[in-house]
N, C-alpha and C positions, 0 to 999 in steps of 0.2 A: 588649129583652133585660132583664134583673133585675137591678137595681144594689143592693146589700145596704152601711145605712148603720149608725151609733149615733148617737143620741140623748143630749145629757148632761142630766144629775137638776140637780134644785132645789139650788142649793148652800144649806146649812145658814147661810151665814153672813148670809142674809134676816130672820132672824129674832134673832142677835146685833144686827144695828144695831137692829132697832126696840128691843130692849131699851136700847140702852146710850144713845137718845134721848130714853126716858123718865124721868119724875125719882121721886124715892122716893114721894113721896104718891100718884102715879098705879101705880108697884108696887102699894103697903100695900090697894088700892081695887079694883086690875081684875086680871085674866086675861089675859094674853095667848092667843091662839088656837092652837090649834096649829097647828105646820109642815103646806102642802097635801104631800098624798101623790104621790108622783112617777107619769108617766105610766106606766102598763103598757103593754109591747111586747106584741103581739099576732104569734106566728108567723104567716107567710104558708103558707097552703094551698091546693092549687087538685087538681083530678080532670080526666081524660076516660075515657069508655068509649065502643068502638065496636066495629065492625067492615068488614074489607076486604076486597075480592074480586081475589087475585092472581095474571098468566099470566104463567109463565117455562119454563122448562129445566126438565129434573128435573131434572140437576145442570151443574156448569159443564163447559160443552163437547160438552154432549149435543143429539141430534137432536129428542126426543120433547118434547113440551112437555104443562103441565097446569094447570089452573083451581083455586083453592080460596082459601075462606074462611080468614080469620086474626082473631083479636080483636086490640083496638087498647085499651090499659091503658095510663093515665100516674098518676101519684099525683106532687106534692112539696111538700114539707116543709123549707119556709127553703130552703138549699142543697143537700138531698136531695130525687132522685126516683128514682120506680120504675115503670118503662114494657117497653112489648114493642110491637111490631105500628107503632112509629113515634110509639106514644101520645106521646113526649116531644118531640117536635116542635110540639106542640099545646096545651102547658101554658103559653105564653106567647101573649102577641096577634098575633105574630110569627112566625115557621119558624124559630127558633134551633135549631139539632139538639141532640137531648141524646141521650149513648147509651144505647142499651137495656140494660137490665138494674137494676142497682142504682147510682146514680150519685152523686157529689158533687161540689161545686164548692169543689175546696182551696184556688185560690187569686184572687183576682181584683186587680190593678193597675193601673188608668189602661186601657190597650188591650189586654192581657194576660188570658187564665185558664187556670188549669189544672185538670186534673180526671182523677179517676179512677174507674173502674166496675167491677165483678164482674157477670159473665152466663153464663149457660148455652149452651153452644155443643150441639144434635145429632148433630154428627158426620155422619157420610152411610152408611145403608144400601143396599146392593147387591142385594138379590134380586128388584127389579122392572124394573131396567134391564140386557137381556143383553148390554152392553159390559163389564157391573161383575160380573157371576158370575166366581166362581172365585178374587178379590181379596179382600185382607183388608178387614173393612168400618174404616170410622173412627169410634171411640168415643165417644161423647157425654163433655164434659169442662166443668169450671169455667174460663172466660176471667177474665186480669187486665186491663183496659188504663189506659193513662195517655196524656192527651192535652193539647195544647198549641192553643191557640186564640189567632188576634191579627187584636183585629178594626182593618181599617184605615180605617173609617169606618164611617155607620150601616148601609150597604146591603153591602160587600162584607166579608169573613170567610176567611183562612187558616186551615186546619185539621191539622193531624198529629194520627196515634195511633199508641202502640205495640201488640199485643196480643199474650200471650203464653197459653199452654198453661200452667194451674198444677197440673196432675193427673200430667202426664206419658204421658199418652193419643196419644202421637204427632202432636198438634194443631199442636205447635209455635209459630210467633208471625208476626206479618204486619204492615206498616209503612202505615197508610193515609193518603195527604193528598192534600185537597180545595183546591176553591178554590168558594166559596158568593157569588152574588149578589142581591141581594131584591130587590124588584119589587112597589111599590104602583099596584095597578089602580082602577080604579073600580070599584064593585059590592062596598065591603069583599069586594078580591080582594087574595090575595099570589104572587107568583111567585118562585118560588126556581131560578136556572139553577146547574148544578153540576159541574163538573168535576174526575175525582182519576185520580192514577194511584197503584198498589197495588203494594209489593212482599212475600215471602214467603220464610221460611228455607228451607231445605232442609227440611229434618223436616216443615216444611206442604208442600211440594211432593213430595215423595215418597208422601205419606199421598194426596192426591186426583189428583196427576196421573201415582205410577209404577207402575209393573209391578214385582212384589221377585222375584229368581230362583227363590225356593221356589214362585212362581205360574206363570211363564211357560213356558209351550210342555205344561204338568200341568191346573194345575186351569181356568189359561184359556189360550186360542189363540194371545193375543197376546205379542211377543218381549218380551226385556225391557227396561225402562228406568226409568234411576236420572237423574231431574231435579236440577239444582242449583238453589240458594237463588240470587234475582234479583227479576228484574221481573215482574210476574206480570199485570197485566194494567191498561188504561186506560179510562174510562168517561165520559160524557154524558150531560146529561138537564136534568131538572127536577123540582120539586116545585111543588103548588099548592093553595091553600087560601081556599075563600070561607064565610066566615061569612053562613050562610042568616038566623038569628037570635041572641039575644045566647048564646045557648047552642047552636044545633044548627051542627054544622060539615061542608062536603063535602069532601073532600079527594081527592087523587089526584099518582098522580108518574108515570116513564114513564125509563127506561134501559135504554142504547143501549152494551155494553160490548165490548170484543176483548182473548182471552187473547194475551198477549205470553212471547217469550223461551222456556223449557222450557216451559211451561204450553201453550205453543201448538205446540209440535211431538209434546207425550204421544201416542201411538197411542188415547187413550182418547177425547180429543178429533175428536170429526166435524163440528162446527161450531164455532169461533172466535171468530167474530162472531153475535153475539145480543143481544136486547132484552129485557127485561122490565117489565113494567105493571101498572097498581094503581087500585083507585076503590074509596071506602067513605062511610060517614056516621059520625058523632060526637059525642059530647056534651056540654060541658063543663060543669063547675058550680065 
């Protein structure tokens, strides 16, 4: 993981003593030199680009499942980066998750960081899955989140996020926390095991798991139902990453999730429990 230091400058007062050890006729004769130039800090920068081939759910809770490609983008910059597709996972030598979107590290202390990100959230379109006709679709919207990280040693990582809806798209906000372990393999291989369980406002439970009475029993079949804000769902898995050479990277992860609480009693939900999975290649420079 990135430790971000300072450096102190040449103090100026290196070049008072030599004067004030010289005597006047070595004044009146020489030059002193002038003061060396202080070091320049050089910003840290680092890239990946790839892409991943991912099977899941069309959405969460659904029967139908499907295959597609994703690009994998990480960019950063000192304590900014800017990733999609997991790129920021891969910007270090390590599996340190960084979130996607546009990210910063505000604050770092001894075991402690925090951080905050802007990303583009989709939303979810209905017209290809007929559990979801006839419901309002969910808007693609600007995500805030702010997250807290403490790591309690080099291999294991506490995680919390908040995420909120900042558009007002009915997105609402959702409470993530993990629990991350790492895992050095032979074969510059890493293993990352992951565990988190998820909770969600009403306003985000409502938006993908309700039925609103202006739909039900009209524009779709199903009765109605008005989810509350709780636990929404808990998950398993891993991540894995071998550096094939100093730059090409294989990567893949693989989870194992069950919706909990309202999430898991919606009528929209026909499966509960599901996995989804992932294999790509990468390339860092």
């Amino acid at each position: 993981m990135t430790k971000y230091c300072t450096f102190p400058g040449f103090s100026a007062g290196l070049c008072a003593l030599g004067l004030t050890l010289s005597t006047a006729g070595w004044a009146e004769n020489a030059t002193p030199d002038p003061p060396a130039a202080a070091p320049h800090l050089q910003k840290e920068f680092s890239g990946v680009l790839g892409s991943t081939f991912n099977n899941s759910t069309n959405y969460a809770g659904g029967e139908q499942r499907s295959t597609s490609a994703s690009p994998v983008l990480g960019l950063a910059l000192g304590r900014y980066t800017l990733s999609t597709g997991g790129g920021g996972a891969l910007l270090d030598r390590d599996l340190d998750k960084r979130d996607s979107g546009l990210n910063a590290q505000l604050m770092s202390q001894d075991s402690w960081r925090l951080t905050g990100s802007l990303r583009i959230d989709g939303g979810r379109k209905n017209s290809d899955e007929p559990m979801l006709r006839g419901l309002p679709e969910v808007r693609r919207t600007l995500r805030g989140r702010l997250g807290v990280v403490y790591d309690a040693n080099e291999d294991l990582s506490l995680r919390s996020s908040w995420s909120q809806d900042l558009l007002g798209h009915q997105g609402g906000a959702m409470l993530n926390n993990t629990v991350r372990y790492e895992i050095s393999l032979p074969g510059r291989t890493e293993l990352t095991l992951v565990a988190g369980v998820h909770l969600a406002s009403s306003t985000y439970m409502r938006s993908y798991f309700g039925v609103p009475a202006t739909a039900a029993g009209s524009t779709s079949a199903l009765p109605r139902f008005q989810p509350q804000g709780g636990l929404h769902s808990t998950e398993v898995g891993f991540d894995v990453r071998k550096d094939l050479s100093e730059h090409w990277i294989l990567i893949g992860s693989m989870r194992y999730g069950q919706l909990r609480g309202d999430a898991r009693r919606s009528p929209l939900v026909l499966k509960p429990d599901n996995y989804s999975a992932s294999i790509g290649l990468a390339y860092r420079y």
